[in-house]
Structures are given as C-alpha cells and as structure tokens.
Gaussian input, Z-matrix of N, CA and C with variables (Angstrom, degrees):
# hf/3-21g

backbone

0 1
 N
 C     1     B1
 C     2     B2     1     A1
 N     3     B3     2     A2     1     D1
 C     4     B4     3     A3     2     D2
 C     5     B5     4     A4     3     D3
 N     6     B6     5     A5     4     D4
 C     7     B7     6     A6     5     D5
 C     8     B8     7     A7     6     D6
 N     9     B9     8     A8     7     D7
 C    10    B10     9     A9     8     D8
 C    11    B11    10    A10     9     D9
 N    12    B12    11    A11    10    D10
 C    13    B13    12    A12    11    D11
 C    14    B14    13    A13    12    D12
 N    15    B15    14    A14    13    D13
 C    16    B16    15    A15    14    D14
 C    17    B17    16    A16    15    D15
 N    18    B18    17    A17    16    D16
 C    19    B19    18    A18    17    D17
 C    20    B20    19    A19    18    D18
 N    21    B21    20    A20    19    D19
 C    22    B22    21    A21    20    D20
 C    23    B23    22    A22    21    D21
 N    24    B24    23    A23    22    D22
 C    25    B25    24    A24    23    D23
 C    26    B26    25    A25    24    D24
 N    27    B27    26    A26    25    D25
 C    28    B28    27    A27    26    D26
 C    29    B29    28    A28    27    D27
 N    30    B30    29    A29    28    D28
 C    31    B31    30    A30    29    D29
 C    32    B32    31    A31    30    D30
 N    33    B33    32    A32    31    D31
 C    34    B34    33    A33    32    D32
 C    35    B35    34    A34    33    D33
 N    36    B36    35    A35    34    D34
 C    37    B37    36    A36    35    D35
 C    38    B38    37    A37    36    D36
 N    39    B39    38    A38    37    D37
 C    40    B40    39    A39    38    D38
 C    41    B41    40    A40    39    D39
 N    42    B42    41    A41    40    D40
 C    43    B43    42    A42    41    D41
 C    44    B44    43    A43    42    D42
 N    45    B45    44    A44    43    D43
 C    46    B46    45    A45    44    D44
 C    47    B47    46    A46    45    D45
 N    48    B48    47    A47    46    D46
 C    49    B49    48    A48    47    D47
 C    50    B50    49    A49    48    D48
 N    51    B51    50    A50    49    D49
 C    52    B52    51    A51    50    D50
 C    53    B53    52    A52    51    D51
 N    54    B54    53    A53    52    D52
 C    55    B55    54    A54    53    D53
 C    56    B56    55    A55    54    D54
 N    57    B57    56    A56    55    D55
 C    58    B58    57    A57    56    D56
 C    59    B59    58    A58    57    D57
 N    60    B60    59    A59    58    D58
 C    61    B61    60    A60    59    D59
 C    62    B62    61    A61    60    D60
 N    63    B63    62    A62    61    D61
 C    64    B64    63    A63    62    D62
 C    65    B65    64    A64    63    D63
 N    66    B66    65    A65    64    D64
 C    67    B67    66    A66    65    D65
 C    68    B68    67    A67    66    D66
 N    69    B69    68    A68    67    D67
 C    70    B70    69    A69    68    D68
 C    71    B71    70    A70    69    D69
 N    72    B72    71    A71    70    D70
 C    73    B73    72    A72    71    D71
 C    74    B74    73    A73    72    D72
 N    75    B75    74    A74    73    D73
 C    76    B76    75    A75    74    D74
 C    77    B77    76    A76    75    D75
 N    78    B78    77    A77    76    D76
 C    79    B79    78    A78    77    D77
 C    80    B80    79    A79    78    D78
 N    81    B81    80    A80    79    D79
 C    82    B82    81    A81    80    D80
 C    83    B83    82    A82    81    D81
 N    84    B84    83    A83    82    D82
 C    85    B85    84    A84    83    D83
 C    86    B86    85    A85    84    D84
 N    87    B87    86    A86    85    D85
 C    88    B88    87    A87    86    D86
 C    89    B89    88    A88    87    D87
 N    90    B90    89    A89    88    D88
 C    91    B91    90    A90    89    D89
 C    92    B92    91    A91    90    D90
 N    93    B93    92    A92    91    D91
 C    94    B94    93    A93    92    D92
 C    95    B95    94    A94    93    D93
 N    96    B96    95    A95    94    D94
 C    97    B97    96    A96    95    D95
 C    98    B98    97    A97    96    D96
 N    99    B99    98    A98    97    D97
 C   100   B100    99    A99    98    D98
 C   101   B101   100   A100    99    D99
 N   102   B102   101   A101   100   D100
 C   103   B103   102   A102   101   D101
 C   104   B104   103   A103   102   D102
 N   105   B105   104   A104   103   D103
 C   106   B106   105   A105   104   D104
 C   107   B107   106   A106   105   D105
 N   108   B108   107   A107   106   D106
 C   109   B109   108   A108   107   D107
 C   110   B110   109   A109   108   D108
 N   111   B111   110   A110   109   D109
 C   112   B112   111   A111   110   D110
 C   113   B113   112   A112   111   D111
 N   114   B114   113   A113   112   D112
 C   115   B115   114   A114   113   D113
 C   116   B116   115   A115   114   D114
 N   117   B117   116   A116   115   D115
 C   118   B118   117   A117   116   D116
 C   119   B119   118   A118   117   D117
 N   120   B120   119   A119   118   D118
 C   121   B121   120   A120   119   D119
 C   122   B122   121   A121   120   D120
 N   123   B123   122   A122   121   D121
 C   124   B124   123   A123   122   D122
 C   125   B125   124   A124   123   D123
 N   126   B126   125   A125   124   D124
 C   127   B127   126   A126   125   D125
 C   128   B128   127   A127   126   D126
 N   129   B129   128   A128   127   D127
 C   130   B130   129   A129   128   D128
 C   131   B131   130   A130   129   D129
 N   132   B132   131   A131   130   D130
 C   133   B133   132   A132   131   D131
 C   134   B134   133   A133   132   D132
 N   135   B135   134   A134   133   D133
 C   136   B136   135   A135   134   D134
 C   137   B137   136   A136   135   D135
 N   138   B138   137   A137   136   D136
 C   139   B139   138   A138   137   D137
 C   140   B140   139   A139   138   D138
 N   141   B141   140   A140   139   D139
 C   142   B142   141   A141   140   D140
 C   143   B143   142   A142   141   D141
 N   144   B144   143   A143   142   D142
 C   145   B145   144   A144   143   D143
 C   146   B146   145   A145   144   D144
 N   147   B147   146   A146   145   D145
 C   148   B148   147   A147   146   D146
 C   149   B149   148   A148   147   D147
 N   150   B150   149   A149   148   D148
 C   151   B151   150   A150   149   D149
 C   152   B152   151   A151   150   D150
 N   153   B153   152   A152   151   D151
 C   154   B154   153   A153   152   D152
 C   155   B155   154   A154   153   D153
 N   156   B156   155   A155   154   D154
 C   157   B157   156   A156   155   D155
 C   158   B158   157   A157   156   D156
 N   159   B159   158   A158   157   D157
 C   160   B160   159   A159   158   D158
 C   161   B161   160   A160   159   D159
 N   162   B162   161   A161   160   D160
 C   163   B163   162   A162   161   D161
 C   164   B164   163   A163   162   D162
 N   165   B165   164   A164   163   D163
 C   166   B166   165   A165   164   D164
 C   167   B167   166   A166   165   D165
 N   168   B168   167   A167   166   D166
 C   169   B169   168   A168   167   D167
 C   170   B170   169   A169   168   D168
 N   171   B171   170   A170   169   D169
 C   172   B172   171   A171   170   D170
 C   173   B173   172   A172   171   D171
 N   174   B174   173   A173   172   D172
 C   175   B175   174   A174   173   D173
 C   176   B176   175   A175   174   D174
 N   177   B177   176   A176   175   D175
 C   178   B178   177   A177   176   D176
 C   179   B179   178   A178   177   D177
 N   180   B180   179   A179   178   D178
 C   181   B181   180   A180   179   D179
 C   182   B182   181   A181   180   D180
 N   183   B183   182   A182   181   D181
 C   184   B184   183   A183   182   D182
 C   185   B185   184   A184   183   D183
 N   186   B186   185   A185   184   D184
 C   187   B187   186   A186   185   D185
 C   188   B188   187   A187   186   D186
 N   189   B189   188   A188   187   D187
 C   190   B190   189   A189   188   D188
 C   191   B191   190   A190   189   D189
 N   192   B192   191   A191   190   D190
 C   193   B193   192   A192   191   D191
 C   194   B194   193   A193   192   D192
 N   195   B195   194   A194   193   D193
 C   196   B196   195   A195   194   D194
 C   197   B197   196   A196   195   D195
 N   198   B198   197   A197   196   D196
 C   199   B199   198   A198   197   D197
 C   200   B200   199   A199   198   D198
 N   201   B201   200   A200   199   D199
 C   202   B202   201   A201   200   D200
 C   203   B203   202   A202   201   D201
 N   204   B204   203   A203   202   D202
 C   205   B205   204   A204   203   D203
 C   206   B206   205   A205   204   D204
 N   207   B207   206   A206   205   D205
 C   208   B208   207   A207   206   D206
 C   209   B209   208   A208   207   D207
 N   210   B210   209   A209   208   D208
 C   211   B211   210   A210   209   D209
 C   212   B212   211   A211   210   D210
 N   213   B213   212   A212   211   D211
 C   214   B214   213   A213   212   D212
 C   215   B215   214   A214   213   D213
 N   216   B216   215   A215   214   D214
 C   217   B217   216   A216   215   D215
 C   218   B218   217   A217   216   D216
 N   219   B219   218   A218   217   D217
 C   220   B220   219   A219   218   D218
 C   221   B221   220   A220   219   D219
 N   222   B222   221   A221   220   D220
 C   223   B223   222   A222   221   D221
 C   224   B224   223   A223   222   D222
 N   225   B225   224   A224   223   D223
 C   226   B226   225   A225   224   D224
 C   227   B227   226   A226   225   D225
 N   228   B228   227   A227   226   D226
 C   229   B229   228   A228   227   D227
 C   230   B230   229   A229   228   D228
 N   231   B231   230   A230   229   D229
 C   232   B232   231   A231   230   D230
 C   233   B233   232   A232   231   D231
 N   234   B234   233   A233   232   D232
 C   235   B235   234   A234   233   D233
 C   236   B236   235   A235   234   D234
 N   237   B237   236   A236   235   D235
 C   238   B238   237   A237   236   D236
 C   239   B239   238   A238   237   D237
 N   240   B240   239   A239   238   D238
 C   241   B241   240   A240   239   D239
 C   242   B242   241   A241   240   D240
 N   243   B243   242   A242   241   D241
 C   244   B244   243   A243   242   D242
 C   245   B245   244   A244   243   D243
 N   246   B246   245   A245   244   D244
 C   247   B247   246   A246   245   D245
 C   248   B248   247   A247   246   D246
 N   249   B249   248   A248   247   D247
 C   250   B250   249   A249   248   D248
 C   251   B251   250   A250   249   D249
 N   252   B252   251   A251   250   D250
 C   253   B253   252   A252   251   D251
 C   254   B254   253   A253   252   D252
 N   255   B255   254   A254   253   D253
 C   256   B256   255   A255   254   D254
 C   257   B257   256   A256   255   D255
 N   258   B258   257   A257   256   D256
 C   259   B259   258   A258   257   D257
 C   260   B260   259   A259   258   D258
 N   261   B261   260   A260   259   D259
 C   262   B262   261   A261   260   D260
 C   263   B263   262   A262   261   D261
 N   264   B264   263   A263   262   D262
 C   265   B265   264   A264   263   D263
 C   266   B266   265   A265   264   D264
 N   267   B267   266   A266   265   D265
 C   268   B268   267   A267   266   D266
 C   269   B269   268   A268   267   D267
 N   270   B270   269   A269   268   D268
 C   271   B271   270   A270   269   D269
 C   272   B272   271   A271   270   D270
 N   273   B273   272   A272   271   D271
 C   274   B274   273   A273   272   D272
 C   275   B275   274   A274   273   D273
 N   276   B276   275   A275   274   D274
 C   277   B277   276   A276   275   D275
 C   278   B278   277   A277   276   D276
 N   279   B279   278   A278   277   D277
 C   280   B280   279   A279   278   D278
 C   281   B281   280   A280   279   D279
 N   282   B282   281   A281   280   D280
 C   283   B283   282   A282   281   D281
 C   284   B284   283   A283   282   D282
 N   285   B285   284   A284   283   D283
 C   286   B286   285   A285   284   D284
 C   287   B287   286   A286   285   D285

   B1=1.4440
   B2=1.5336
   B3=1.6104
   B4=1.2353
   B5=1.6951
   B6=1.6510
   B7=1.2696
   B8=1.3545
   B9=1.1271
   B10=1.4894
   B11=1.4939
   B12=0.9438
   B13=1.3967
   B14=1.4640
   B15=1.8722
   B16=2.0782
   B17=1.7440
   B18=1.1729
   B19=1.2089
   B20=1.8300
   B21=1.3811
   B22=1.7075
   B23=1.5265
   B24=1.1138
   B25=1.5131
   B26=1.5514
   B27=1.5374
   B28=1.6499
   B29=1.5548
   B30=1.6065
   B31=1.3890
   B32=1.3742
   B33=1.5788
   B34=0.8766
   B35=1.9834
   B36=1.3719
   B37=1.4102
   B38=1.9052
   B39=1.3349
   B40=1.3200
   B41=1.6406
   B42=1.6382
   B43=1.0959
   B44=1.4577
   B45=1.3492
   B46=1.6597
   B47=1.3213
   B48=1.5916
   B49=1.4277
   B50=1.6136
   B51=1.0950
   B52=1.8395
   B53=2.1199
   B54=1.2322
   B55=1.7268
   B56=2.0004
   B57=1.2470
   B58=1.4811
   B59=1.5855
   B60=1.4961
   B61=1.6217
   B62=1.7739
   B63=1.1563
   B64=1.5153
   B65=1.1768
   B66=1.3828
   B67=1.4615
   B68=1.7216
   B69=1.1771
   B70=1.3901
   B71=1.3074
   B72=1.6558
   B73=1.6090
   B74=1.5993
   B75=1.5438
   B76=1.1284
   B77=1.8947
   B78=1.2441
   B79=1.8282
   B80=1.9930
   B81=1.4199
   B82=1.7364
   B83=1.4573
   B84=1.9642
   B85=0.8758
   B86=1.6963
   B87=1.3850
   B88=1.7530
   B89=1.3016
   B90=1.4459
   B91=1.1332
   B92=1.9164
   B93=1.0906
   B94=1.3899
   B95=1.5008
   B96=1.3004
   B97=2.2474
   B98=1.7001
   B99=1.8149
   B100=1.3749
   B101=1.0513
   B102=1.7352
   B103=1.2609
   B104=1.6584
   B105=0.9259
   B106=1.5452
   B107=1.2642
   B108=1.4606
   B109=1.6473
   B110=1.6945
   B111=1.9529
   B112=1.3158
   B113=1.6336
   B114=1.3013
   B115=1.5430
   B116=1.3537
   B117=1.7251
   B118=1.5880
   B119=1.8587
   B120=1.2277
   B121=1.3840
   B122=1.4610
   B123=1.0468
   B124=1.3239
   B125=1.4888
   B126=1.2245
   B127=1.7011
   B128=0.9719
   B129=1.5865
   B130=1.4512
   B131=1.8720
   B132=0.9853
   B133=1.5616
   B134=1.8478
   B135=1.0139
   B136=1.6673
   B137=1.7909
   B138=1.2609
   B139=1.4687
   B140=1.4845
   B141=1.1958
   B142=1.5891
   B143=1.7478
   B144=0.9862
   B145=1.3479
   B146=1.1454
   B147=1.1319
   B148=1.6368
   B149=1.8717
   B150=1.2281
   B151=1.6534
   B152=1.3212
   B153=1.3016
   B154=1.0210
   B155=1.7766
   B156=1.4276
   B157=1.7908
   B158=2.0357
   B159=1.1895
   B160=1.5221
   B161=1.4234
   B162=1.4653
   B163=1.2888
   B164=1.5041
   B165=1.3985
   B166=1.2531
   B167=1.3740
   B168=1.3726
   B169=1.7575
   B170=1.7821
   B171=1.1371
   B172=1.4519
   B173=1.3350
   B174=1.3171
   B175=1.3201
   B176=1.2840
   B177=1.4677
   B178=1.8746
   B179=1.6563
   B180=1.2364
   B181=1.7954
   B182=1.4322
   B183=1.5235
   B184=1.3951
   B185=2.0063
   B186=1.2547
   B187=1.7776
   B188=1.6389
   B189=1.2357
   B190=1.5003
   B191=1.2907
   B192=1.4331
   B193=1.6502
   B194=1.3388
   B195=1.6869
   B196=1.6120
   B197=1.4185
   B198=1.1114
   B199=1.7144
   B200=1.9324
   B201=1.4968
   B202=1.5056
   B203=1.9649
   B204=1.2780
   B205=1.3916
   B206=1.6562
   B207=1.7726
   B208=1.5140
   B209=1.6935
   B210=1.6475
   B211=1.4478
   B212=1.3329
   B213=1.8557
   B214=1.3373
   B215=2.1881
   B216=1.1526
   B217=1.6541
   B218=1.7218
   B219=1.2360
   B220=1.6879
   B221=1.3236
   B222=1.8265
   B223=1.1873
   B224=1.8864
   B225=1.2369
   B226=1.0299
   B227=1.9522
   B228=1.4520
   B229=1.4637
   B230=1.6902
   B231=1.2589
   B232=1.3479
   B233=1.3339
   B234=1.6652
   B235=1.1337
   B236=1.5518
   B237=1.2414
   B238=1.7212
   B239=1.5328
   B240=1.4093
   B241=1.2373
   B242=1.9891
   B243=1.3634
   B244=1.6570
   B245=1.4264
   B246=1.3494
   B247=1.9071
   B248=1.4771
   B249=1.3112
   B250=1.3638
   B251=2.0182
   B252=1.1770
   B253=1.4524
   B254=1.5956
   B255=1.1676
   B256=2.1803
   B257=1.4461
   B258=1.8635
   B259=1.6772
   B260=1.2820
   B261=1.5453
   B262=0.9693
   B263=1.7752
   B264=1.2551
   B265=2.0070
   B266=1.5754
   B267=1.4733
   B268=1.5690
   B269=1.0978
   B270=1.4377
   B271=1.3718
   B272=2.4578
   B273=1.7044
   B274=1.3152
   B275=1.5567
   B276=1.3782
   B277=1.4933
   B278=1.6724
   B279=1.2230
   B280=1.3743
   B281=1.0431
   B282=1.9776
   B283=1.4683
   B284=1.5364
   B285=1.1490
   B286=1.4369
   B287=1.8511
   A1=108.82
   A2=117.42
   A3=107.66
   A4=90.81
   A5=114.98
   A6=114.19
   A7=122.07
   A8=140.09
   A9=144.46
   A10=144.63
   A11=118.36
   A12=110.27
   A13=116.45
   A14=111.80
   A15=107.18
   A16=78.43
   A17=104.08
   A18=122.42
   A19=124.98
   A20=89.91
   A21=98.75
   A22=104.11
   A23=126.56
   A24=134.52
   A25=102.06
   A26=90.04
   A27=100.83
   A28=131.79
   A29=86.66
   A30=84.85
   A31=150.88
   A32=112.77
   A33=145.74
   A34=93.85
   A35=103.32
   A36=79.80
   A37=85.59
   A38=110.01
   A39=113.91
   A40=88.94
   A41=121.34
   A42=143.24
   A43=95.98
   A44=144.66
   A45=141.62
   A46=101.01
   A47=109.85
   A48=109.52
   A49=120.99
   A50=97.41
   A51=102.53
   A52=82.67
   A53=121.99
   A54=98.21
   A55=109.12
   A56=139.83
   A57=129.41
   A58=75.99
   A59=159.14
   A60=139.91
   A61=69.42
   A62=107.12
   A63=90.30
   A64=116.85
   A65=131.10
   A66=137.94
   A67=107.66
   A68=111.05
   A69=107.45
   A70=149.35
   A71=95.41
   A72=104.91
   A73=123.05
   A74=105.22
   A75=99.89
   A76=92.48
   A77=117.21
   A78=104.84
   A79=85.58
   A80=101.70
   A81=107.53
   A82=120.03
   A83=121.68
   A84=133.95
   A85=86.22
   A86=118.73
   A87=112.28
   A88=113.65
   A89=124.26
   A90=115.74
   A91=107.49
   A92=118.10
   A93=120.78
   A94=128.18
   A95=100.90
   A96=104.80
   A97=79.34
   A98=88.96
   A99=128.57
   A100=142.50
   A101=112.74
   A102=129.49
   A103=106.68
   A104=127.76
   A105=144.93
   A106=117.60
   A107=114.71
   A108=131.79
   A109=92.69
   A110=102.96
   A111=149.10
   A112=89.92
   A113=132.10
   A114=132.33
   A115=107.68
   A116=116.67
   A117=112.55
   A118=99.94
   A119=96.56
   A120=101.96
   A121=116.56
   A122=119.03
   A123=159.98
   A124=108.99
   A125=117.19
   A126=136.19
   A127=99.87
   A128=129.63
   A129=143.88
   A130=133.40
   A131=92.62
   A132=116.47
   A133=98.63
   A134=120.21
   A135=123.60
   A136=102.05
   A137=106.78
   A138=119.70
   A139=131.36
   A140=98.96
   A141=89.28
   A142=123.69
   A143=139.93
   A144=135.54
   A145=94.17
   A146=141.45
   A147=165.02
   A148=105.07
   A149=115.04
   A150=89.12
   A151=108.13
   A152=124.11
   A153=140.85
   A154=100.22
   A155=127.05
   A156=116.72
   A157=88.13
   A158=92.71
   A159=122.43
   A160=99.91
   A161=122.78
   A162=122.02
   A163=122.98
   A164=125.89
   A165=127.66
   A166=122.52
   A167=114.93
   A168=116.44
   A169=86.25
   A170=113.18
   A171=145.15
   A172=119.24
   A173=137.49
   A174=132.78
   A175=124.48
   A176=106.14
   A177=110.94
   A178=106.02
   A179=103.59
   A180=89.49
   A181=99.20
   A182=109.66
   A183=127.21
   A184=92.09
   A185=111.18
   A186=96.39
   A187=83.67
   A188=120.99
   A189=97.32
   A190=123.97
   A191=119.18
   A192=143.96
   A193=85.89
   A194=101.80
   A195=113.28
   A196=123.49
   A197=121.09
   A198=116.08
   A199=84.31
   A200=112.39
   A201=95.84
   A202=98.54
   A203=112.42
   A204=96.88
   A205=112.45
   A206=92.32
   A207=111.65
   A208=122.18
   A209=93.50
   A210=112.22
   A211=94.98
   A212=98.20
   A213=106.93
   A214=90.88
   A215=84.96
   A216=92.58
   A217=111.31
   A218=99.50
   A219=111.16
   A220=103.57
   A221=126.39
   A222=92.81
   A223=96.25
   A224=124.89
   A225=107.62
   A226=110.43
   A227=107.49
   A228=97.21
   A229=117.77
   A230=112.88
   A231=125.97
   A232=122.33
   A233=124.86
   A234=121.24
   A235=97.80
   A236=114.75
   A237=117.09
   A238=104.43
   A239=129.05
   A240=151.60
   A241=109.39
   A242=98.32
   A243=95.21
   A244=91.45
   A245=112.19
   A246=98.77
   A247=98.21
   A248=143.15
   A249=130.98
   A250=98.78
   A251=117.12
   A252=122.40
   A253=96.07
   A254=104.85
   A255=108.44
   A256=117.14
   A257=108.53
   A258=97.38
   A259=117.50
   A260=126.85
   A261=120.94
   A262=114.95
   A263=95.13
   A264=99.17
   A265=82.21
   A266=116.62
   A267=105.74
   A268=118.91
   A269=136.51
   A270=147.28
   A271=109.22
   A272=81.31
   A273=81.82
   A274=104.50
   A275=122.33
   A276=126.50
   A277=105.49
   A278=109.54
   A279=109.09
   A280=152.12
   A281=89.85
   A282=100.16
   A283=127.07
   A284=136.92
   A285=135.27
   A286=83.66
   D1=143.29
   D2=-166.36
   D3=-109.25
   D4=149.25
   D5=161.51
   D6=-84.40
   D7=124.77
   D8=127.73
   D9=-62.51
   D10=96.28
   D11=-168.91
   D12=-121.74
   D13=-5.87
   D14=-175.17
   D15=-158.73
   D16=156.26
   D17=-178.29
   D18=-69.74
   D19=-5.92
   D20=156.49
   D21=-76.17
   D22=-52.94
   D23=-169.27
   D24=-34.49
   D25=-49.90
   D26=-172.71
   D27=-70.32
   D28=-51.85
   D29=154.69
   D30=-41.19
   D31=-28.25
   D32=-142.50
   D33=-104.51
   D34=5.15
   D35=-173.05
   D36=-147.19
   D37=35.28
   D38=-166.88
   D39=-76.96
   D40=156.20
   D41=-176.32
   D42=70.04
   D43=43.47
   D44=161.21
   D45=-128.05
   D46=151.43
   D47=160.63
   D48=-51.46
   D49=-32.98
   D50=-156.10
   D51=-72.25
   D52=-50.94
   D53=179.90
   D54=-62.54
   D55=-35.88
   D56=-172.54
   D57=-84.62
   D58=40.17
   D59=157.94
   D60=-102.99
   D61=-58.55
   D62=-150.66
   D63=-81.63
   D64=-3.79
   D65=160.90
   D66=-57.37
   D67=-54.70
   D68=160.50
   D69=-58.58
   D70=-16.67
   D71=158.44
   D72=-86.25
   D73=-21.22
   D74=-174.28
   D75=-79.33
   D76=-24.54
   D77=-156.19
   D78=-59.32
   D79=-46.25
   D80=-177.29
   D81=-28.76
   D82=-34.91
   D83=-141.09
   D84=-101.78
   D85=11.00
   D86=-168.57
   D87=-90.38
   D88=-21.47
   D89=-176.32
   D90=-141.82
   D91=158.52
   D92=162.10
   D93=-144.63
   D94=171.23
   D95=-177.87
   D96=-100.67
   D97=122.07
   D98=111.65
   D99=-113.36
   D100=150.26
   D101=-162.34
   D102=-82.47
   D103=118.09
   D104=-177.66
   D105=-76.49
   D106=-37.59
   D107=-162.56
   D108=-68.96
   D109=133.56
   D110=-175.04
   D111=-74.91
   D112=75.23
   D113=156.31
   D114=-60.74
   D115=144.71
   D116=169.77
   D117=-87.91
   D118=165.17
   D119=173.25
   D120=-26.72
   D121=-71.21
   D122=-146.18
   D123=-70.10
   D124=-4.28
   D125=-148.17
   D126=-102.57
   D127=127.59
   D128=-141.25
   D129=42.68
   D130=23.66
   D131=-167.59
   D132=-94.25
   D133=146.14
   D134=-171.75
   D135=-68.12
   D136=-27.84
   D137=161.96
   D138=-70.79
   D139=-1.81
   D140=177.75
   D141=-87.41
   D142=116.15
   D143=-167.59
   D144=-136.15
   D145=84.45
   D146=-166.29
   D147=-157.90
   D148=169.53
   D149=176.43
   D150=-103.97
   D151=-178.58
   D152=-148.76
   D153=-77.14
   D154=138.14
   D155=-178.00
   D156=-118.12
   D157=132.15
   D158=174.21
   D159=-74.62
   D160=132.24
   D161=166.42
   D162=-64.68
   D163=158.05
   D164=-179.80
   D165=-120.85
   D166=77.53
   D167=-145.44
   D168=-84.28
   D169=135.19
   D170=149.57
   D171=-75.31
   D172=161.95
   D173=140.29
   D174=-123.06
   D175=117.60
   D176=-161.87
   D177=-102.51
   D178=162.10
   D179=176.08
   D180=-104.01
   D181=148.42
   D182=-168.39
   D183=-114.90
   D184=146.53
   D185=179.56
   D186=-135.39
   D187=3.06
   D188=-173.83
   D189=-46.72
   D190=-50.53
   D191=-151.01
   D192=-54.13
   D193=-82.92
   D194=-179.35
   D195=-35.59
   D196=-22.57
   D197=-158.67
   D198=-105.88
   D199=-17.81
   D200=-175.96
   D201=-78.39
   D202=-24.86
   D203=-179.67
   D204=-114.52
   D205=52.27
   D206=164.37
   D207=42.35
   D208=60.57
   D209=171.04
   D210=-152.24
   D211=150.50
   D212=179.37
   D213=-101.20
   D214=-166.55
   D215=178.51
   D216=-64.43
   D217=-64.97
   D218=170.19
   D219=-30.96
   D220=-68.28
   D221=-145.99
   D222=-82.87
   D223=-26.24
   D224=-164.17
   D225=-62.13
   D226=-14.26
   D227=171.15
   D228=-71.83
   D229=-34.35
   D230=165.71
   D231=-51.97
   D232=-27.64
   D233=-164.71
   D234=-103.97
   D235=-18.28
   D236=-177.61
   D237=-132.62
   D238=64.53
   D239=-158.88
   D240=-80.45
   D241=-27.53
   D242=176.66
   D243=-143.08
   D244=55.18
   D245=161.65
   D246=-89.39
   D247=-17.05
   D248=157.12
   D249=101.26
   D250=-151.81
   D251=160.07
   D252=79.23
   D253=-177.63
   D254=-165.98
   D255=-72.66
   D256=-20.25
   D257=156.61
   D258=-49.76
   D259=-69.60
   D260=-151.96
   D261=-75.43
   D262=-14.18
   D263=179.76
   D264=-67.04
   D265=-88.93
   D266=-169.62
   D267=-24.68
   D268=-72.16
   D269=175.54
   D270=-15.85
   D271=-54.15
   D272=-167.54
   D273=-89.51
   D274=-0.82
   D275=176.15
   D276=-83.28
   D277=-36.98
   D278=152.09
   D279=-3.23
   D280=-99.24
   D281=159.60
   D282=-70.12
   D283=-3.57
   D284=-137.21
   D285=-123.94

C-alpha cells in the first residue's frame, strides 16, 4: 500500500494505478449526507415522548480533502475526467 499524504506524494506516482486509485478517492471525498431535520432540544433524551422525526439527509459538497492536497474542484475534475462513479453521474446530471 502506498502512502499519500501532500500532493508531491501524488504526484509522484502520476502514470500508476495506485495515483488514478487515489484520484478517485479523493473525487469520493467531494461531497457528503447531512441530516437537515429540525430536532427539538429534547430529542433522544429518555424524556422525549413526541414521535419519532425521520432524518433528512441532503448532499452538500465538502472541498476540504481536495483543496488540502492543492486542487480546486475544476481542476481535480480535469485531471480525472473519465474515472466515472457518482461524481461524474451528478456532475453530468447537472449539466444535461
């Protein structure tokens, strides 16, 4: 297993599977579910006898990961252009 930890690392292994493995983990790292749903205080508490509130998962984009190994969104879509997987369906549900 190779470590990565700064974008020399990465660089450093451009034309290998193991850098497009991890180009694809980082595209993974673009977005996530949060839960949206308005809980009262009181919500999960041995006291609560109200009914039960269903979560309301969202999906927000997160850019930290990428921007810590010095890519914005653009380029990292540019640099891994057909790794395929739910970026790019969203991406192309998007525009289309």
């Amino acid at each position: 297993m190779t470590i990565i930890n700064t974008r020399a690392d990465l660089d450093a292994l451009k034309g290998t599977p193991a850098h497009d493995e991890f180009l694809r983990l980082l595209r993974g790292t673009m977005t996530t579910m949060t839960d949206t749903q308005t809980y009262p205080e009181d919500y999960g508490k041995p006291e609560y006898d109200r009914p039960k509130l269903d979560p309301v998962w969202v999906e927000v984009e997160t850019l930290e990961t990428i921007t810590r190994f010095g890519f914005t969104k653009e380029e990292l879509m540019q640099e891994s252009p057909d790794m395929g997987g739910e970026i790019s369906v969203q991406k192309s549900q998007q525009e289309g």
